[in-house]
KEKOL-338544 format. One record per atom (N, C-alpha, C): x, y, z; residue in three letters. Coordinates in steps of 0.02 Angstrom, whole numbers. Layout:
REM residues N
[node [X Y Z] 'ALA']
...
//
This chain:
REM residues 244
[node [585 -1070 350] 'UNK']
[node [619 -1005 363] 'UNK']
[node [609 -960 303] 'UNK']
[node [607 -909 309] 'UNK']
[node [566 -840 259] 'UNK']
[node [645 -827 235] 'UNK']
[node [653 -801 179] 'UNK']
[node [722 -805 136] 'UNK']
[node [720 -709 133] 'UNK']
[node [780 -702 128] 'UNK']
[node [803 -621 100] 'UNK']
[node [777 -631 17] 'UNK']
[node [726 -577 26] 'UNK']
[node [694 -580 -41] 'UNK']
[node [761 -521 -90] 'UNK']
[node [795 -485 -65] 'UNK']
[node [844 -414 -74] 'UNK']
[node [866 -454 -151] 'UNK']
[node [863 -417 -192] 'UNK']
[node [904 -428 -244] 'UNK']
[node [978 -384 -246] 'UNK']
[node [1018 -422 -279] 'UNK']
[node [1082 -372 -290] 'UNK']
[node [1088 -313 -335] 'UNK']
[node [1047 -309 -377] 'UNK']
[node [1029 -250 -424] 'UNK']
[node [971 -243 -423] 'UNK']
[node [947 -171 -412] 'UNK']
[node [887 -173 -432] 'UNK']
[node [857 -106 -483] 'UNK']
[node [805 -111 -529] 'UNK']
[node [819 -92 -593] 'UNK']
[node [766 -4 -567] 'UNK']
[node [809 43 -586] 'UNK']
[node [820 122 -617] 'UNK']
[node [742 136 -617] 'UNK']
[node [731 196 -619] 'UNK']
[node [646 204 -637] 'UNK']
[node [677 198 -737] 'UNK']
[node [711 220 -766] 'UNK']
[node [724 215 -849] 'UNK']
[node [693 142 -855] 'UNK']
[node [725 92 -808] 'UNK']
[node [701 12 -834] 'UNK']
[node [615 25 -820] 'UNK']
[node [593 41 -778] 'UNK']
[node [503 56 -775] 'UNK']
[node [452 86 -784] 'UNK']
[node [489 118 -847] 'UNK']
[node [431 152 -892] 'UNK']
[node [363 105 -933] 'UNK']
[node [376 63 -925] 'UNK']
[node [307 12 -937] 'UNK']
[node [296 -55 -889] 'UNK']
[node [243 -73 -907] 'UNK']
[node [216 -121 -861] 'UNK']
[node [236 -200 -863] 'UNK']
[node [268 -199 -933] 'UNK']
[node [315 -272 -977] 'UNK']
[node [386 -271 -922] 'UNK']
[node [406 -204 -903] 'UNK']
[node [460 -206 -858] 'UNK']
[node [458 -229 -789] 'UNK']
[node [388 -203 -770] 'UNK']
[node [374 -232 -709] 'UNK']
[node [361 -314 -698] 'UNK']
[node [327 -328 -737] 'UNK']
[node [294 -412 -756] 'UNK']
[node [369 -434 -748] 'UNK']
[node [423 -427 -791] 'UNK']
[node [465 -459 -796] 'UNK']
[node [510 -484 -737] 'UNK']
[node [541 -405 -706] 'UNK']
[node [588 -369 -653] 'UNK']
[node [531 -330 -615] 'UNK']
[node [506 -376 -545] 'UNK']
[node [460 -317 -507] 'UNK']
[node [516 -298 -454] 'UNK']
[node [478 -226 -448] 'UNK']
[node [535 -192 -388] 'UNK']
[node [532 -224 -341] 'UNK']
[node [569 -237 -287] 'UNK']
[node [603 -270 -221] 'UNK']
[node [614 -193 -182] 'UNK']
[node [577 -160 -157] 'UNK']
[node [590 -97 -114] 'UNK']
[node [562 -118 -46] 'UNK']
[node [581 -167 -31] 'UNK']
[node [583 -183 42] 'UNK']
[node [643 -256 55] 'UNK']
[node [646 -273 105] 'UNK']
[node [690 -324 138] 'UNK']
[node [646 -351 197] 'UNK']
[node [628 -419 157] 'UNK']
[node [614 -472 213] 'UNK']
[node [636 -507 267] 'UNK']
[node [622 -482 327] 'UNK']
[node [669 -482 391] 'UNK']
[node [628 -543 429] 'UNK']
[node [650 -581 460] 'UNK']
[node [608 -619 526] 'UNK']
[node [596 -578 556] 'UNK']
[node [554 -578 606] 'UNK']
[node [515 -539 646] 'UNK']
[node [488 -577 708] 'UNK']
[node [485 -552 776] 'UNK']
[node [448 -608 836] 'UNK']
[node [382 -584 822] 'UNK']
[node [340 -643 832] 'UNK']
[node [266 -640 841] 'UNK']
[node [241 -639 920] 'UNK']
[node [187 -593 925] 'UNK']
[node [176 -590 984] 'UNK']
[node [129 -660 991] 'UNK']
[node [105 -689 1056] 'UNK']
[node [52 -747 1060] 'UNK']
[node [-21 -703 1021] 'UNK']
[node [-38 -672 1024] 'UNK']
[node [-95 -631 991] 'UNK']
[node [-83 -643 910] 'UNK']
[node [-47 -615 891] 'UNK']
[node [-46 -624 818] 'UNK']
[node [-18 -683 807] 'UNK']
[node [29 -723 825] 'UNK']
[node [19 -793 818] 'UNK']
[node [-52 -832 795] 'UNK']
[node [-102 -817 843] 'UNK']
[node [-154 -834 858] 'UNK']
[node [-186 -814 804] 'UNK']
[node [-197 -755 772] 'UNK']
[node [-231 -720 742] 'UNK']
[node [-220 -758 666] 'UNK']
[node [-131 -754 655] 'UNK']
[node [-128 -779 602] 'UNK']
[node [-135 -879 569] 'UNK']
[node [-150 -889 630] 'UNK']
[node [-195 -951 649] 'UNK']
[node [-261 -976 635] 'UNK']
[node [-293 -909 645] 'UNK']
[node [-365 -928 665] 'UNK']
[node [-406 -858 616] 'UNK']
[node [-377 -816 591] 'UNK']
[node [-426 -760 574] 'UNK']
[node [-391 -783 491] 'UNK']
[node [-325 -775 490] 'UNK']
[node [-301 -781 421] 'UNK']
[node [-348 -818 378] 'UNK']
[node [-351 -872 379] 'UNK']
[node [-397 -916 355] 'UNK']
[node [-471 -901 340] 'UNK']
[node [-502 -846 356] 'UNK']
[node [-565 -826 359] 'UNK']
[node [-538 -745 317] 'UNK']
[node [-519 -691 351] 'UNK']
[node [-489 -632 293] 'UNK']
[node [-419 -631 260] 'UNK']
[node [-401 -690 255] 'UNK']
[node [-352 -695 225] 'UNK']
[node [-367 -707 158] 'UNK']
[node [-322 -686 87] 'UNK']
[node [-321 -703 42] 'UNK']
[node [-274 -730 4] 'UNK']
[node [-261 -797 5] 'UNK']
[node [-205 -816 -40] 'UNK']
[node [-183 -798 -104] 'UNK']
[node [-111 -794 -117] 'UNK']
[node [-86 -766 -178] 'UNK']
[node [-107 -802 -218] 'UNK']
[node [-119 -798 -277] 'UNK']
[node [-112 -845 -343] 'UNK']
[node [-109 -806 -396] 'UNK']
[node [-85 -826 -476] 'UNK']
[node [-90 -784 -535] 'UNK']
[node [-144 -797 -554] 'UNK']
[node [-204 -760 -537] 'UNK']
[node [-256 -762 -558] 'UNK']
[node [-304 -697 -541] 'UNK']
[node [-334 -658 -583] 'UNK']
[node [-397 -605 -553] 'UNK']
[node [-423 -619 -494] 'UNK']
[node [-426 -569 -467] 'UNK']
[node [-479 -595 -406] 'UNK']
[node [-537 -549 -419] 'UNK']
[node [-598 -574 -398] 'UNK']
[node [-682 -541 -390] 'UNK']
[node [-685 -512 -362] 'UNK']
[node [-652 -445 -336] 'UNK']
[node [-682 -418 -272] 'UNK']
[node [-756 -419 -235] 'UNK']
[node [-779 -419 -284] 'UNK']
[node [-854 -423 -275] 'UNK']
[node [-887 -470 -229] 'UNK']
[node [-840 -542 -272] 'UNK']
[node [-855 -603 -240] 'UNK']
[node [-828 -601 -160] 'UNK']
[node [-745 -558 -158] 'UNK']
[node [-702 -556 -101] 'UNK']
[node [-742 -543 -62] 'UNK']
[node [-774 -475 -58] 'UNK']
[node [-802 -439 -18] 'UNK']
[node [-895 -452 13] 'UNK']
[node [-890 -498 -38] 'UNK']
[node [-981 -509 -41] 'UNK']
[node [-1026 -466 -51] 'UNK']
[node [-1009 -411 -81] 'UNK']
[node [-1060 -349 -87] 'UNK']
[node [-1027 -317 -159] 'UNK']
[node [-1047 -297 -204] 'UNK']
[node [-1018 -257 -269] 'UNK']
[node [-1046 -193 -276] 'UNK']
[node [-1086 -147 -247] 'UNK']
[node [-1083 -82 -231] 'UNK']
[node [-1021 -33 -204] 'UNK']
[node [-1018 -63 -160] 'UNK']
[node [-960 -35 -120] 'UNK']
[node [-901 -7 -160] 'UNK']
[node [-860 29 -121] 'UNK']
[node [-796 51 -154] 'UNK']
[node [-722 16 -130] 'UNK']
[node [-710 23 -170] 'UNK']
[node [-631 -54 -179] 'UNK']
[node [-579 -12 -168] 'UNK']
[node [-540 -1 -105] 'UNK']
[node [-486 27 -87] 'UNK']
[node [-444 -33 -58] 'UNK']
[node [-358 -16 -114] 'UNK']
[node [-307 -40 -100] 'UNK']
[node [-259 -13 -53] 'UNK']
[node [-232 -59 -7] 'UNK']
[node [-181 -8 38] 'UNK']
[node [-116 -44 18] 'UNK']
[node [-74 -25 13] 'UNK']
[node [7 -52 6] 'UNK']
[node [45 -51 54] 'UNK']
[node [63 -105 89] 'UNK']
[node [115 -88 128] 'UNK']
[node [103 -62 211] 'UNK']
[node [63 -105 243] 'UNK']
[node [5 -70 292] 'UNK']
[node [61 -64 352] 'UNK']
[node [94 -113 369] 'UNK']
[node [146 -95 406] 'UNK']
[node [110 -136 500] 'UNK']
[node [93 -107 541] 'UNK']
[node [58 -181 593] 'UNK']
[node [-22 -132 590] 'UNK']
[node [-27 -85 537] 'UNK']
[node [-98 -103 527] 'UNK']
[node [-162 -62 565] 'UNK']
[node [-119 9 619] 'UNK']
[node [-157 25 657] 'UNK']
[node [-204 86 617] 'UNK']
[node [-168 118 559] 'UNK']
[node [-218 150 510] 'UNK']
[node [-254 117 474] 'UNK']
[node [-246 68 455] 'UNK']
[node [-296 19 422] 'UNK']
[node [-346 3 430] 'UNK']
[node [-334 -13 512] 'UNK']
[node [-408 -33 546] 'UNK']
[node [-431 18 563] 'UNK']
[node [-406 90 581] 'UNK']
[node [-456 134 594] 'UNK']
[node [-489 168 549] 'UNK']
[node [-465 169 474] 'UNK']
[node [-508 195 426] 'UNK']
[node [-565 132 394] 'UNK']
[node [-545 61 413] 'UNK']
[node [-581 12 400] 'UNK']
[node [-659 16 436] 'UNK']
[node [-650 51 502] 'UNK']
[node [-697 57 536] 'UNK']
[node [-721 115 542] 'UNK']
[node [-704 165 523] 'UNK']
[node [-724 254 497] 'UNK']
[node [-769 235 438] 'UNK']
[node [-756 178 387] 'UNK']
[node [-771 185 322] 'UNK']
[node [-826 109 313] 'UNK']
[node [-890 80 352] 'UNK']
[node [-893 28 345] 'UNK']
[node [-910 -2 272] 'UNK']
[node [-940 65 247] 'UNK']
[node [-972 68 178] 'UNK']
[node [-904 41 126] 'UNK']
[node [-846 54 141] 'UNK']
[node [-804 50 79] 'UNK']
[node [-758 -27 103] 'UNK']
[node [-738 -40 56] 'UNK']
[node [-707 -117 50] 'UNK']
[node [-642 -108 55] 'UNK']
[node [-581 -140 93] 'UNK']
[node [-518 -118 102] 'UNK']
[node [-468 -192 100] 'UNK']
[node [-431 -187 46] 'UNK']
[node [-384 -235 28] 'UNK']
[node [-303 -234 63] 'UNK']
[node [-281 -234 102] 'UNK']
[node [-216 -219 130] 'UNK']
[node [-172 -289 111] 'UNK']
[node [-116 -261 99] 'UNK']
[node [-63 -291 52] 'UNK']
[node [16 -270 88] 'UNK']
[node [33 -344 123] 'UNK']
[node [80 -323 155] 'UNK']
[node [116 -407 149] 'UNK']
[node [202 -382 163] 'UNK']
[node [230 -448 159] 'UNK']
[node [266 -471 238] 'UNK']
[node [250 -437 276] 'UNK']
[node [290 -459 335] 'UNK']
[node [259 -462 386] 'UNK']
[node [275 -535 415] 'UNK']
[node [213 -589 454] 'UNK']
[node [211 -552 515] 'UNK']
[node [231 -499 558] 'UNK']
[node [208 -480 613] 'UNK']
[node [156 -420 603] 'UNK']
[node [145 -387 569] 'UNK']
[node [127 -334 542] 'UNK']
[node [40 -362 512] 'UNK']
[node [48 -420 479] 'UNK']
[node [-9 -474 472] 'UNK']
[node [-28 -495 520] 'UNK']
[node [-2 -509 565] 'UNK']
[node [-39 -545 624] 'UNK']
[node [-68 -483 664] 'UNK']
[node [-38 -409 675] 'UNK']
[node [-73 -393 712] 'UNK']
[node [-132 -347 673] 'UNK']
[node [-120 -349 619] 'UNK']
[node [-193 -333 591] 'UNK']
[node [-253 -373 592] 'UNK']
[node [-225 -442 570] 'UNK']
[node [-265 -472 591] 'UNK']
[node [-311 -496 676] 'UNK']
[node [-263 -454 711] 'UNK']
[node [-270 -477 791] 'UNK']
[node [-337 -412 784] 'UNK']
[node [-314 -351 749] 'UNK']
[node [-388 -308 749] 'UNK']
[node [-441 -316 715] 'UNK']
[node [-434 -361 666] 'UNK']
[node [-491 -365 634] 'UNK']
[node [-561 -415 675] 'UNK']
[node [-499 -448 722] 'UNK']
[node [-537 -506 748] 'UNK']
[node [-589 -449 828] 'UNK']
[node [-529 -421 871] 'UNK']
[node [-549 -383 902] 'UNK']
[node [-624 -335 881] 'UNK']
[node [-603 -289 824] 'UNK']
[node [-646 -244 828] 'UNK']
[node [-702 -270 765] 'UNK']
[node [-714 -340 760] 'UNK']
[node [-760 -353 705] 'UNK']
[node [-772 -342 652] 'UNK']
[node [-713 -320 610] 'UNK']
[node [-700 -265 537] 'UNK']
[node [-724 -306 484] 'UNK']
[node [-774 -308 463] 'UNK']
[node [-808 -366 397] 'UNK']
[node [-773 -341 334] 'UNK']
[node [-752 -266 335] 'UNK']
[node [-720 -249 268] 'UNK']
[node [-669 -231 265] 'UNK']
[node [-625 -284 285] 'UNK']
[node [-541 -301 263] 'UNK']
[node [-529 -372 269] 'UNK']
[node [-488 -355 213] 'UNK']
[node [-452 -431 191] 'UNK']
[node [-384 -423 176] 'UNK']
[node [-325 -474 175] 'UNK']
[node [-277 -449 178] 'UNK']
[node [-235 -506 134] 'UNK']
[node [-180 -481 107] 'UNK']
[node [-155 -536 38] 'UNK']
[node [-76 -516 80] 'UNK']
[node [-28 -574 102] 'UNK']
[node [41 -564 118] 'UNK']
[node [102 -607 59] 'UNK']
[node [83 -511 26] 'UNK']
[node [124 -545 -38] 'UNK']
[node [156 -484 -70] 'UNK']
[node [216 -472 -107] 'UNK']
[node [233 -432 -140] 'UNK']
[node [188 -379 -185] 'UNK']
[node [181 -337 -156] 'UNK']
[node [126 -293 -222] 'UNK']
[node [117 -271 -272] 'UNK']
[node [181 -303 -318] 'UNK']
[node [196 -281 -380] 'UNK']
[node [172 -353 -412] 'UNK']
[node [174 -406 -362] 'UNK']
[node [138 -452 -400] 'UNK']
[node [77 -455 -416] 'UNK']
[node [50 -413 -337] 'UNK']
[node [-17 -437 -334] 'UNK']
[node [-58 -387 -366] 'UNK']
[node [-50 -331 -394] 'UNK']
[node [-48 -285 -442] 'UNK']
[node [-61 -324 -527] 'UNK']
[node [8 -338 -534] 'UNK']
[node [1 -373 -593] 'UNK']
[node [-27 -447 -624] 'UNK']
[node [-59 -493 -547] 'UNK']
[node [-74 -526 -581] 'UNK']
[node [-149 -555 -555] 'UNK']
[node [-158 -510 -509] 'UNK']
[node [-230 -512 -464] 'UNK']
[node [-273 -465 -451] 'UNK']
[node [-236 -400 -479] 'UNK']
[node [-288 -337 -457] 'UNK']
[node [-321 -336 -528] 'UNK']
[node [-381 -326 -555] 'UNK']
[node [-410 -314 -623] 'UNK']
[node [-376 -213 -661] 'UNK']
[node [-388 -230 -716] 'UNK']
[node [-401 -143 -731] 'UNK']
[node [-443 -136 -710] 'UNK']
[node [-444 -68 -687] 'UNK']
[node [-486 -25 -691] 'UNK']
[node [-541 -40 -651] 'UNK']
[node [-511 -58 -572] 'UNK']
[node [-547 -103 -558] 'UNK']
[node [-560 -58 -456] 'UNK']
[node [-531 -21 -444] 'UNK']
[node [-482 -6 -398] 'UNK']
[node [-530 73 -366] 'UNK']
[node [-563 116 -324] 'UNK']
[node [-576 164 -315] 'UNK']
[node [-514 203 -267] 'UNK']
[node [-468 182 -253] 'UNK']
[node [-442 206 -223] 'UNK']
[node [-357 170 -210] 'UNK']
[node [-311 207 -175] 'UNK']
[node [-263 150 -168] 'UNK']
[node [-202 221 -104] 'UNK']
[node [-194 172 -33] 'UNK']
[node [-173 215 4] 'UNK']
[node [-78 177 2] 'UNK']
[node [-34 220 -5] 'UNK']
[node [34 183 28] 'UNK']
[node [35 266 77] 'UNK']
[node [53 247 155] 'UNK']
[node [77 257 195] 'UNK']
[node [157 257 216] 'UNK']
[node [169 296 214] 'UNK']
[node [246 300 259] 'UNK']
[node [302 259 229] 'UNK']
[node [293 231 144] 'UNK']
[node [345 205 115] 'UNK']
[node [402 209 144] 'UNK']
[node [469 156 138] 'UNK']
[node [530 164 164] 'UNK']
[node [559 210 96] 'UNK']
[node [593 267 140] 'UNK']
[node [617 323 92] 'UNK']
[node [674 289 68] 'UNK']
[node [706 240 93] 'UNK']
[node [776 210 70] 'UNK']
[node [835 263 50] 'UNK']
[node [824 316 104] 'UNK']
[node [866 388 103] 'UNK']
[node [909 385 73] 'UNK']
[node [971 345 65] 'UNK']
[node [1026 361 44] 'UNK']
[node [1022 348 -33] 'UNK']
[node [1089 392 -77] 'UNK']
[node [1054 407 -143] 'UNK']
[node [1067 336 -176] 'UNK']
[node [1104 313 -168] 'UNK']
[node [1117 246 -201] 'UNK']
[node [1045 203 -185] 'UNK']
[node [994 209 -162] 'UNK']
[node [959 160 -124] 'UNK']
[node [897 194 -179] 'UNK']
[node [895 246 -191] 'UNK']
[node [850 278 -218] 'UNK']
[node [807 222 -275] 'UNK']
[node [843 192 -311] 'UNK']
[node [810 154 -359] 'UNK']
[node [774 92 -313] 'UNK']
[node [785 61 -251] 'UNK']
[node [739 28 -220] 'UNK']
[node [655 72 -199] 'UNK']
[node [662 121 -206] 'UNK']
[node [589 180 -196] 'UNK']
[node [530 136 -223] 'UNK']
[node [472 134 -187] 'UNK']
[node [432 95 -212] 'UNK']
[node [400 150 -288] 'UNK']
[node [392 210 -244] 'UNK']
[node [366 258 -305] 'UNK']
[node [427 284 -368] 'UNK']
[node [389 252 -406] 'UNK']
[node [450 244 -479] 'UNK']
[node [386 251 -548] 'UNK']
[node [397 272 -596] 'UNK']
[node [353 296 -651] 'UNK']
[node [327 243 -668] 'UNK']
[node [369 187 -665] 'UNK']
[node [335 119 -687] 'UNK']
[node [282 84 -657] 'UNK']
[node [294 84 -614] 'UNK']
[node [249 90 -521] 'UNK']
[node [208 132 -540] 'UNK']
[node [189 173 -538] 'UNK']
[node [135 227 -558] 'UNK']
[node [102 220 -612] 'UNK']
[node [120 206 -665] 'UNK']
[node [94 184 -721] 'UNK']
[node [52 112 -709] 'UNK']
[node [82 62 -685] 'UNK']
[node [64 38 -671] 'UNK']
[node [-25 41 -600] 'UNK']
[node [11 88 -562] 'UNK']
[node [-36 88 -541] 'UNK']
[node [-126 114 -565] 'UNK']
[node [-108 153 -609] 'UNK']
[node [-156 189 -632] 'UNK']
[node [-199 152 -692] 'UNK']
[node [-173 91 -705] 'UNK']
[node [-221 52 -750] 'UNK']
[node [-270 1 -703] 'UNK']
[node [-239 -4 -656] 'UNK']
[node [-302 -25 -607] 'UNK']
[node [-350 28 -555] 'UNK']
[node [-333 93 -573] 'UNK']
[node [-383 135 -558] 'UNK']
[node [-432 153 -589] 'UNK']
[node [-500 174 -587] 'UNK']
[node [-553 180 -608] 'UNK']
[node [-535 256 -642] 'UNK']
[node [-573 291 -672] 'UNK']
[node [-566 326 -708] 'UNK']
[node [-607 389 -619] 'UNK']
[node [-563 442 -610] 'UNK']
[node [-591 478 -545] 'UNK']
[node [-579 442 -488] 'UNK']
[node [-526 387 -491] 'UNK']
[node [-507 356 -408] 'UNK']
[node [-447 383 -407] 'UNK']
[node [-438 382 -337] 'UNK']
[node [-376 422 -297] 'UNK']
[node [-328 386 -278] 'UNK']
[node [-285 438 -295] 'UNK']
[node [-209 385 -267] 'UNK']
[node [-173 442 -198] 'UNK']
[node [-185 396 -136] 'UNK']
[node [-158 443 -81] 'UNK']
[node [-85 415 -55] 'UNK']
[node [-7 463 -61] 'UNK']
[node [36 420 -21] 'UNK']
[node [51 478 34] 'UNK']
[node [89 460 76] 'UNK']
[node [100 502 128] 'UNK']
[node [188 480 139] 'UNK']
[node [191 538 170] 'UNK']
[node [280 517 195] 'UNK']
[node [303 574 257] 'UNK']
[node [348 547 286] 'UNK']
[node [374 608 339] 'UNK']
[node [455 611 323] 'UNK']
[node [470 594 269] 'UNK']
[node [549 612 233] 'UNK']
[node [520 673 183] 'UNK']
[node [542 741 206] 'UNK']
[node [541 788 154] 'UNK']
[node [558 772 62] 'UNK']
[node [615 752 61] 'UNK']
[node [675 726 1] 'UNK']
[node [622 689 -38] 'UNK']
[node [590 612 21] 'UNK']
[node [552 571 -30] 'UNK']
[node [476 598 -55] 'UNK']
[node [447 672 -8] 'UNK']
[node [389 686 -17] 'UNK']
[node [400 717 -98] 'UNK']
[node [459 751 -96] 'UNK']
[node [484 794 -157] 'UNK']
[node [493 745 -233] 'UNK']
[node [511 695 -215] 'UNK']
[node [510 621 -257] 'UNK']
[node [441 601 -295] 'UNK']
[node [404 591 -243] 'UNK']
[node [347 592 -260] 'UNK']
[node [308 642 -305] 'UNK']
[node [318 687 -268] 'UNK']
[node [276 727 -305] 'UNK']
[node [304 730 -387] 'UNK']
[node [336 754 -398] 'UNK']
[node [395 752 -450] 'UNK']
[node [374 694 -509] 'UNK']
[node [381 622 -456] 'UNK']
[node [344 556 -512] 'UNK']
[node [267 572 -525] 'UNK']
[node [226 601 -481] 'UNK']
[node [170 582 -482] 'UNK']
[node [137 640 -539] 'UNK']
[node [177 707 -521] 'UNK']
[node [158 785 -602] 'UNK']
[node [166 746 -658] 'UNK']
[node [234 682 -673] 'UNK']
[node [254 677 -755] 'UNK']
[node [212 598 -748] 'UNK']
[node [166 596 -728] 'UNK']
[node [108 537 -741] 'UNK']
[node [76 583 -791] 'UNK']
[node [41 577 -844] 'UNK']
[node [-7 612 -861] 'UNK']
[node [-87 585 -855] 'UNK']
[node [-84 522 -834] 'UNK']
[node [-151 487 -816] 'UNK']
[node [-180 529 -756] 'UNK']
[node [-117 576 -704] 'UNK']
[node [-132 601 -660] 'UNK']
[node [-149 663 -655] 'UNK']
[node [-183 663 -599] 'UNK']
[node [-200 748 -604] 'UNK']
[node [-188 758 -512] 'UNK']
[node [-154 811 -496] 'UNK']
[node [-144 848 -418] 'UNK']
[node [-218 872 -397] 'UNK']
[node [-216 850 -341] 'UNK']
[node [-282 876 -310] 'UNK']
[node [-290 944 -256] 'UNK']
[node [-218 970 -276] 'UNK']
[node [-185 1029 -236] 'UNK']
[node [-139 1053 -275] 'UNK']
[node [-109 1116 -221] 'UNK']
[node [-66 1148 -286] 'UNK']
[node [7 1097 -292] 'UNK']
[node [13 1056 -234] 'UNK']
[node [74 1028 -233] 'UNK']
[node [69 993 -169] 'UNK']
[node [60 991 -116] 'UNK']
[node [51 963 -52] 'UNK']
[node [-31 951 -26] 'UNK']
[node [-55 906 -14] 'UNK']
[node [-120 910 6] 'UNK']
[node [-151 927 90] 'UNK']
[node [-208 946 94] 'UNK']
[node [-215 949 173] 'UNK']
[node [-203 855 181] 'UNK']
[node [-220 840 244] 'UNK']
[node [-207 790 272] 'UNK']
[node [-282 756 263] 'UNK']
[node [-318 707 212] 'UNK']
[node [-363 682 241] 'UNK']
[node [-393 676 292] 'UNK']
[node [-465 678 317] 'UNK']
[node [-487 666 371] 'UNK']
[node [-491 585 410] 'UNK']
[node [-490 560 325] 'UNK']
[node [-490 489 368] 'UNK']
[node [-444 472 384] 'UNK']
[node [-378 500 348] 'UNK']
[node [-307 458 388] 'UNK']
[node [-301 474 457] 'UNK']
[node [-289 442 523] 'UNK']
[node [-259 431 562] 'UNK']
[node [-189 475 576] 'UNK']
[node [-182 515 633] 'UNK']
[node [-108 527 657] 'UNK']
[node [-107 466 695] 'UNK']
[node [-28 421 686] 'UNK']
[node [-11 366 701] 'UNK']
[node [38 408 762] 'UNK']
[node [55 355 825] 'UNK']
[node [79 387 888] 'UNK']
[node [139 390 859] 'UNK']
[node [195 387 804] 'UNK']
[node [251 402 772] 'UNK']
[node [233 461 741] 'UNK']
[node [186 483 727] 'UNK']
[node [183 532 671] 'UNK']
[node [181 607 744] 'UNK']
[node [132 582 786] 'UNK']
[node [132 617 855] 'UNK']
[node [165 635 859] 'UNK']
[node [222 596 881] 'UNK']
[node [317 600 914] 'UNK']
[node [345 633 858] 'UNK']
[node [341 643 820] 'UNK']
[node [379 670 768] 'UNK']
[node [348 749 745] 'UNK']
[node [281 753 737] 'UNK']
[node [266 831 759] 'UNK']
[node [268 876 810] 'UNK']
[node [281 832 880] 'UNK']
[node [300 851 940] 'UNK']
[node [382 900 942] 'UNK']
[node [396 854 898] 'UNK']
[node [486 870 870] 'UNK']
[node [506 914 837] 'UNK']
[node [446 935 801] 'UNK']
[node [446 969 746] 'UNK']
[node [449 944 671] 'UNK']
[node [430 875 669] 'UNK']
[node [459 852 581] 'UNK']
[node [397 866 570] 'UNK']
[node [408 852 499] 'UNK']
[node [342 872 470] 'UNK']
[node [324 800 426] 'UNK']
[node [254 792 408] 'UNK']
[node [219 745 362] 'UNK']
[node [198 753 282] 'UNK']
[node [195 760 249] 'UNK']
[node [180 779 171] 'UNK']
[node [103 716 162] 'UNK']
[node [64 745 140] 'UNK']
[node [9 716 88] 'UNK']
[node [18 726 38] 'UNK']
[node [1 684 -23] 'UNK']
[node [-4 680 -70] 'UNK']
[node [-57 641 -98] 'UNK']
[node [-101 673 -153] 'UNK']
[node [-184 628 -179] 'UNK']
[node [-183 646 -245] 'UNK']
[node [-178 633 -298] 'UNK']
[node [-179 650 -352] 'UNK']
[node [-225 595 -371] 'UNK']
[node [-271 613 -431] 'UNK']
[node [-334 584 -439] 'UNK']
[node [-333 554 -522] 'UNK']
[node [-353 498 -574] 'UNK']
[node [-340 469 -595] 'UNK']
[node [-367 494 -647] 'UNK']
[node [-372 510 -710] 'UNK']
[node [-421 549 -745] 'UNK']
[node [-428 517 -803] 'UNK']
//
């Protein structure tokens, strides 16, 4: 049985101004829930896991070796969620290499149920906390890219310090970016787009690739939530700030 990963405190962006903070105390900005598996992803995470799956360990990983090709470009996704942008920029993009990093087993299985479906040779997928797998598997400087999607805004203000995007987090992220790789997040909480942006100006590794809001990539995907929700009138925020 999968345990409540939730800690009872969890530490301030002040505690994550360096990367010694993270190693030590990684953020917990999610809650590990059971979840039903459909027979498909059951299946998937049966039979495909084992082939694009990547087990955790504290150790570097090769992408190179991961991927079997070292030309290519090495994009991280965080937090893929069941995965239906993943696979469609996986397959928009065959040329580029795509790492998706997620901890909750239904969301894995049905990515994996597409990878098997639509034949996707370039994704692989690690079901593990990403602050670990950051710190103890992603290389510097190693990274062309890195997408989080639709983070949980954890709206209420007390919750705010569970935010995955935190200075420390960012900092962190940007030592495994290449020098000119992109960091894309997206959100449809105004409050947390404003968050973001905010952490991402007082990076100075960073640079805005707009004056403050970006157009919408072409490769991202409108997801049928994002649909329903411009139908409504909410709105979506991009954000890409580039690594310098």
């Amino acid at each position: 049985m999968q345990k409540d990963l939730t800690e009872p405190k969890q530490p301030d962006i002040e505690e994550l101004t360096n990367n010694e903070a993270l190693k030590n105390r990684p953020i917990r900005s999610f809650v590990l829930r059971q979840g039903r598996l459909t027979t498909g992803q059951q299946r998937a995470l049966e039979q495909v896991m084992p082939i694009f799956g990547v087990p955790y360990q504290p150790e570097l990983l090769d992408l190179a070796t991961v991927f079997g090709r070292t030309e290519s470009k090495k994009i991280l996704e965080i937090g893929f969620g069941m995965g239906e942008s993943t696979a469609y920029i996986a397959s928009l993009l065959p040329e580029q290499d795509f790492l998706g990093v997620e901890v909750h087993t239904p969301g894995v299985g049905s990515l994996l149920k597409q990878i098997d479906e639509q034949q996707l040779k370039n994704l692989r997928i690690i079901q593990h906390d990403a602050v670990e797998v950051l710190n103890h598997m992603i290389a510097d400087a190693s990274l062309d890219g890195v997408h989080i999607f639709f983070p949980d805004p954890w709206h209420k203000k007390r919750h705010h310090k569970r935010r995955l995007i935190q200075a420390g987090f960012v900092k962190l992220l940007c030592s495994k970016l290449k020098a000119g790789a992109y960091l894309h997040v997206a959100t449809d909480w105004q409050e947390y787009a404003e968050w973001v942006l905010d952490v991402l100006k007082a990076e100075p590794q960073l640079e805005n690739t707009a004056a403050d809001y970006a157009p919408k990539p072409a490769y991202r995907p409108l997801t049928k939530f994002e649909n329903r929700g411009i139908k409504l009138g909410h709105g979506v925020w991009d954000i890409v700030f580039l690594r310098v």
